[in-house]
N, C-alpha and C positions, 0 to 999 in steps of 0.2 A: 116328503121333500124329494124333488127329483137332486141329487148329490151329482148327476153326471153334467152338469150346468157349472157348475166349481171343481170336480177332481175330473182327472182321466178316467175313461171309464172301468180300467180295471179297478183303479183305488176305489171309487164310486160303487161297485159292485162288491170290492171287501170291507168296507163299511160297510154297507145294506145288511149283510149279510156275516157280516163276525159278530161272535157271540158277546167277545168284550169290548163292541164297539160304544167309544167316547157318548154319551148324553151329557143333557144340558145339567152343567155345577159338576162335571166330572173332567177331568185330565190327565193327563202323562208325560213324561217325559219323553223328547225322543234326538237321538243324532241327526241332524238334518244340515241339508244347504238351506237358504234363502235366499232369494233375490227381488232386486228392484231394479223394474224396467220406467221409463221415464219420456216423453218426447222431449226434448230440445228445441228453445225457443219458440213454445206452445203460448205460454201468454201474450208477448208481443201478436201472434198470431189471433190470440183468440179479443185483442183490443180490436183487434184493426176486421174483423170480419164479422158477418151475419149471425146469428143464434144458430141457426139451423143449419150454416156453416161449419160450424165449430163444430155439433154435436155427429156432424157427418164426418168429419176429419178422425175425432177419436170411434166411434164406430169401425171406421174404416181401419185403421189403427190395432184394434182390438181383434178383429176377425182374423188380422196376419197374425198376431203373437200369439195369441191366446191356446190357436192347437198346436204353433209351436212346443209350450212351452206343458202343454199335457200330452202331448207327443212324444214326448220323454217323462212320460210319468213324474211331472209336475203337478200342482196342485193349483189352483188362486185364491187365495186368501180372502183380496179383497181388490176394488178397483177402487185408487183416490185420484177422480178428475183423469189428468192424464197417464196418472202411475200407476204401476201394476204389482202389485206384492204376491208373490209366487215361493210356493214353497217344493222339498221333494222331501221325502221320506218324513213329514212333520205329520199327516192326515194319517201314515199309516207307515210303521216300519217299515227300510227300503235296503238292501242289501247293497246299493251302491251310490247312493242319493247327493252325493258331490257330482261325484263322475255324470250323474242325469245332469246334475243342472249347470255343467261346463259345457255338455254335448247342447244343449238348451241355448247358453248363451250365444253359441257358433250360429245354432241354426234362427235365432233373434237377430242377427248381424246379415246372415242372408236373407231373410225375412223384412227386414228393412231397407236395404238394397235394392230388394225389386219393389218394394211401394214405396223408396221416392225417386227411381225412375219410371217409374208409373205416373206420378204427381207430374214431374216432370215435362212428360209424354204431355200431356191432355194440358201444361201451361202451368201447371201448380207449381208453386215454391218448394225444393227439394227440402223434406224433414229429417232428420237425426234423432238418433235415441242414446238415451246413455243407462247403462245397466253397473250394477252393483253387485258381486256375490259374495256371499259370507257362506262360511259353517259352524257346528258346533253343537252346544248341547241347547235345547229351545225345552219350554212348554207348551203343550199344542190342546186345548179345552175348547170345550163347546159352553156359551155363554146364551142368556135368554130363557125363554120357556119352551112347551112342545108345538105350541103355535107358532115362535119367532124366535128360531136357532140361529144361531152363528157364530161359524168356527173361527178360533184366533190363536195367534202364535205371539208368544212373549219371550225373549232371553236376549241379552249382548250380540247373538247373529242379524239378530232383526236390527238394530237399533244400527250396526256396524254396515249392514248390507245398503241401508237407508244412506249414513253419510258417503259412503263409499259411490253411490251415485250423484252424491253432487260432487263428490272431490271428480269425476271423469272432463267437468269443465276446466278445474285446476290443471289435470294434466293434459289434457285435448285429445282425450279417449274415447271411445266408447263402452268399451267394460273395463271395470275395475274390480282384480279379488286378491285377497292375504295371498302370500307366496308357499303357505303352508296350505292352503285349504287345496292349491295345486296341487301339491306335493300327495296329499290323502285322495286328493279325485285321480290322476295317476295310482296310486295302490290301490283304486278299485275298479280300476280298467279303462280312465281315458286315454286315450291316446287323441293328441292334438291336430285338428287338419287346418288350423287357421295360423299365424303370427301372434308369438307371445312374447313377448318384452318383461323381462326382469327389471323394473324402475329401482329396485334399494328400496331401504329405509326413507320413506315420506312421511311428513306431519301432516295429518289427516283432521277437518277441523271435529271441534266437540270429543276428540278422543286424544286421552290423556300422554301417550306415548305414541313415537312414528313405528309405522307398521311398515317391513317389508310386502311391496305391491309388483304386483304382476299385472300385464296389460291384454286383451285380446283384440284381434284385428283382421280383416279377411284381405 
């Protein structure tokens, strides 16, 4: 299995090549960020246009974020439709795996910028993304056989990073993450080049308690 198709390729290569790398029915735990990246007003879009249309949009889509976000030693989990589930230190322990995937959603936000004034340029309708990040403690296993692996990430970050990307419509964001998962990506050496808004305690839907949220913004 070429692994450098899904991880960056350093993680891609310590996989390959670690002794106690994850097979299939085997797992671990690991500290990790997660994230979900999303387009904004992709269905209304993909009603109103051609087949081949659409699949050119998220293509095109995918090729900007995608080395963003293994660019910083992120991972991709998986692609659903237009979203993109991305992990950092979940494939492979990571000595600073918040702080990658803060630095990740800065350069997702510039990454987007220029391809929808790209869009723009050439007459297209300017596109929006909204992203979500969580941390915390995940399960990262390999599911399938040795024919048909695939890797999957399970715990509360996942499921939080997920609504945290629809809650970006609630607040008219583009990223949204816990004001603690900040706090631990600073203690591992973010330092911020973009706008961060402290929003408080918000009711978040599908999650039982409001969570203080923090916003990013270029």
């Amino acid at each position: 299995m070429d692994l450098s198709r899904f991880f960056a390729p350093a993680v891609a290569e310590r996989i390959t090549t670690a002794v106690d790398r994850i097979r299939p029915g085997e797992a671990a735990f690991r500290d990790a960020a997660i994230m979900f990246v999303d387009i904004r007003g992709f269905t209304t879009l993909a009603h109103s246009s051609a087949a081949n249309a659409v699949i050119a949009v998220i293509t095109d889509y995918q090729s900007r974020m995608v080395p963003v976000i293994q660019g910083c030693g992120g991972s991709i989990d998986k692609f659903l439709g237009d979203g993109i589930l991305a992990t950092f230190g979940a494939a492979m322990a990571a000595e600073a795996p918040v702080a990658d995937a803060f630095r990740a959603a800065e350069g997702l936000l510039a990454a987007a910028d220029a391809w929808s004034a790209d869009r723009v340029a050439r007459g297209d309708v300017a596109l929006r993304i909204g992203v979500g990040l969580a941390a915390g403690r995940v399960l990262f296993g390999a599911v399938g056989d040795e024919n048909q692996l695939e890797y999957t990430v399970i715990g509360d970050p996942v499921n939080l990073a997920a609504k945290l990307e629809k809650h970006t419509k609630a607040e008219g964001c583009r990223v949204l993450a816990p004001a603690d998962a900040l706090t631990l990506a600073r203690q591992q050496g973010y330092a911020p080049t973009c706008r961060i808004a402290a929003l408080g305690a918000r009711g978040v839907g599908g999650v039982a308690e409001p969570i203080d949220l923090v916003s990013l913004e270029r």
